[in-house]
VEXVEXLUM-299550 format. One line per field, with one value per residue (C-alpha): residue number from 1; x, z, y. Coordinates in nm, 4 decimals, padded with zeros to 6 digits. Last residue first. Layout:
<rs>
seq = NUM|...
u = X|...
w = Z|...
v = Y|...
</rs>
This chain:
<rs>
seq = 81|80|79|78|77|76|75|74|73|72|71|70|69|68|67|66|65|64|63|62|61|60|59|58|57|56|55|54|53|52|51|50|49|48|47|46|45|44|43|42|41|40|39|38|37|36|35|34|33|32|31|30|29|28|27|26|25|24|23|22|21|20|19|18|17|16|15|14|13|12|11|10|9|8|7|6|5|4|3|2|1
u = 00.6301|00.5096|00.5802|00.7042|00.5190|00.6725|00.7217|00.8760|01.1860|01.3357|01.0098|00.8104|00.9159|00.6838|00.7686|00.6346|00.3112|00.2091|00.3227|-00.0293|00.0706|-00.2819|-00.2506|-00.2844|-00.3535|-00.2905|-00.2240|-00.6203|-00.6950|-01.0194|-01.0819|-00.7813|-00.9603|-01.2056|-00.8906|-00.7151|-01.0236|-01.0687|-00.7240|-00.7782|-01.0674|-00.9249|-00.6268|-00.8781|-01.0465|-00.7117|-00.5651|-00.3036|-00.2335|00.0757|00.0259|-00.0312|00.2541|00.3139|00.5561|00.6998|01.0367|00.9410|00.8576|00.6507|00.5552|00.5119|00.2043|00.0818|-00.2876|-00.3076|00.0612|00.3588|00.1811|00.1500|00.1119|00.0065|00.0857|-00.1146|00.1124|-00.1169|00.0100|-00.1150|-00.1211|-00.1815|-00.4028
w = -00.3243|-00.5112|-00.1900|00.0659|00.3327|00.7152|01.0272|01.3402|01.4745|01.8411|02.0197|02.1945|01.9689|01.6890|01.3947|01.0514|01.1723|01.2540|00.8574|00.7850|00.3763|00.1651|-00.2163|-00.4956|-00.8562|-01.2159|-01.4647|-01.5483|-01.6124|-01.6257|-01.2324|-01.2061|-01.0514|-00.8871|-00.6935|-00.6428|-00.4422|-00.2784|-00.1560|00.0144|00.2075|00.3124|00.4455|00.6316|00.7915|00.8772|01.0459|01.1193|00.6789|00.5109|00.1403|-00.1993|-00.3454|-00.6774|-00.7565|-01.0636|-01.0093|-00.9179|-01.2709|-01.3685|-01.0340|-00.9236|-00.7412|-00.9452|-01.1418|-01.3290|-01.4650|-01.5072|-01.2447|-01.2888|-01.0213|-00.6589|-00.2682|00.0249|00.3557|00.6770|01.0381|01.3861|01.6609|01.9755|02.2095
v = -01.2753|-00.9837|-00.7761|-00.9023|-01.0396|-00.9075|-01.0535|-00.8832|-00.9006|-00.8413|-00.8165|-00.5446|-00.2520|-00.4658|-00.3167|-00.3817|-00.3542|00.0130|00.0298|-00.1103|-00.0807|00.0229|-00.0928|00.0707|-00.1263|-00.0536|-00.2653|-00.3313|00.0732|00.1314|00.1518|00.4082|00.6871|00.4439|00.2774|00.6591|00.7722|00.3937|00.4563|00.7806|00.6360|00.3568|00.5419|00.7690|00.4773|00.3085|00.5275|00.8146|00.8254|00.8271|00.9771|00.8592|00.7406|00.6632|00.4295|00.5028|00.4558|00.0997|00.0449|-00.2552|-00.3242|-00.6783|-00.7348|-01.0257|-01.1421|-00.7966|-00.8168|-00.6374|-00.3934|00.0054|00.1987|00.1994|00.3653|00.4110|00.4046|00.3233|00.4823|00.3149|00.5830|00.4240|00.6192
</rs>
């Protein structure tokens, strides 16, 4: 079975509407998770913890995708971009 890891990570954003980071610094990071279900899970638990706060938002990173061992490159969004 292929394991395919998700990063869940937020904080604060200069504003609602981007996903620039006010702080990098800051960053908190939630954990690395084996799949997706569990990374959902653990970033719907830090989502309702911070549903009052506007600025904040955490995101789930499918790190299983940044690297394709079958090619020489694979795509990637950056962040805020």
């Amino acid at each position: 079975m292929t394991q395919r890891l998700h990063l869940v990570f937020g904080g604060e954003l200069v504003n609602p509407s981007k996903s620039v980071f006010k702080d990098v610094s800051k960053i908190h990071i939630v954990g690395m998770y084996p799949d997706y279900k569990s990374a959902h899970k653990a970033w719907q638990a830090e989502a309702q913890r911070t549903v009052d706060d506007a600025h904040t938002r955490y995101f789930i990173a499918h790190i299983h995708r940044l690297r394709d061992e079958e090619t020489p490159h694979s795509p990637t969004e950056e962040l805020g971009a």
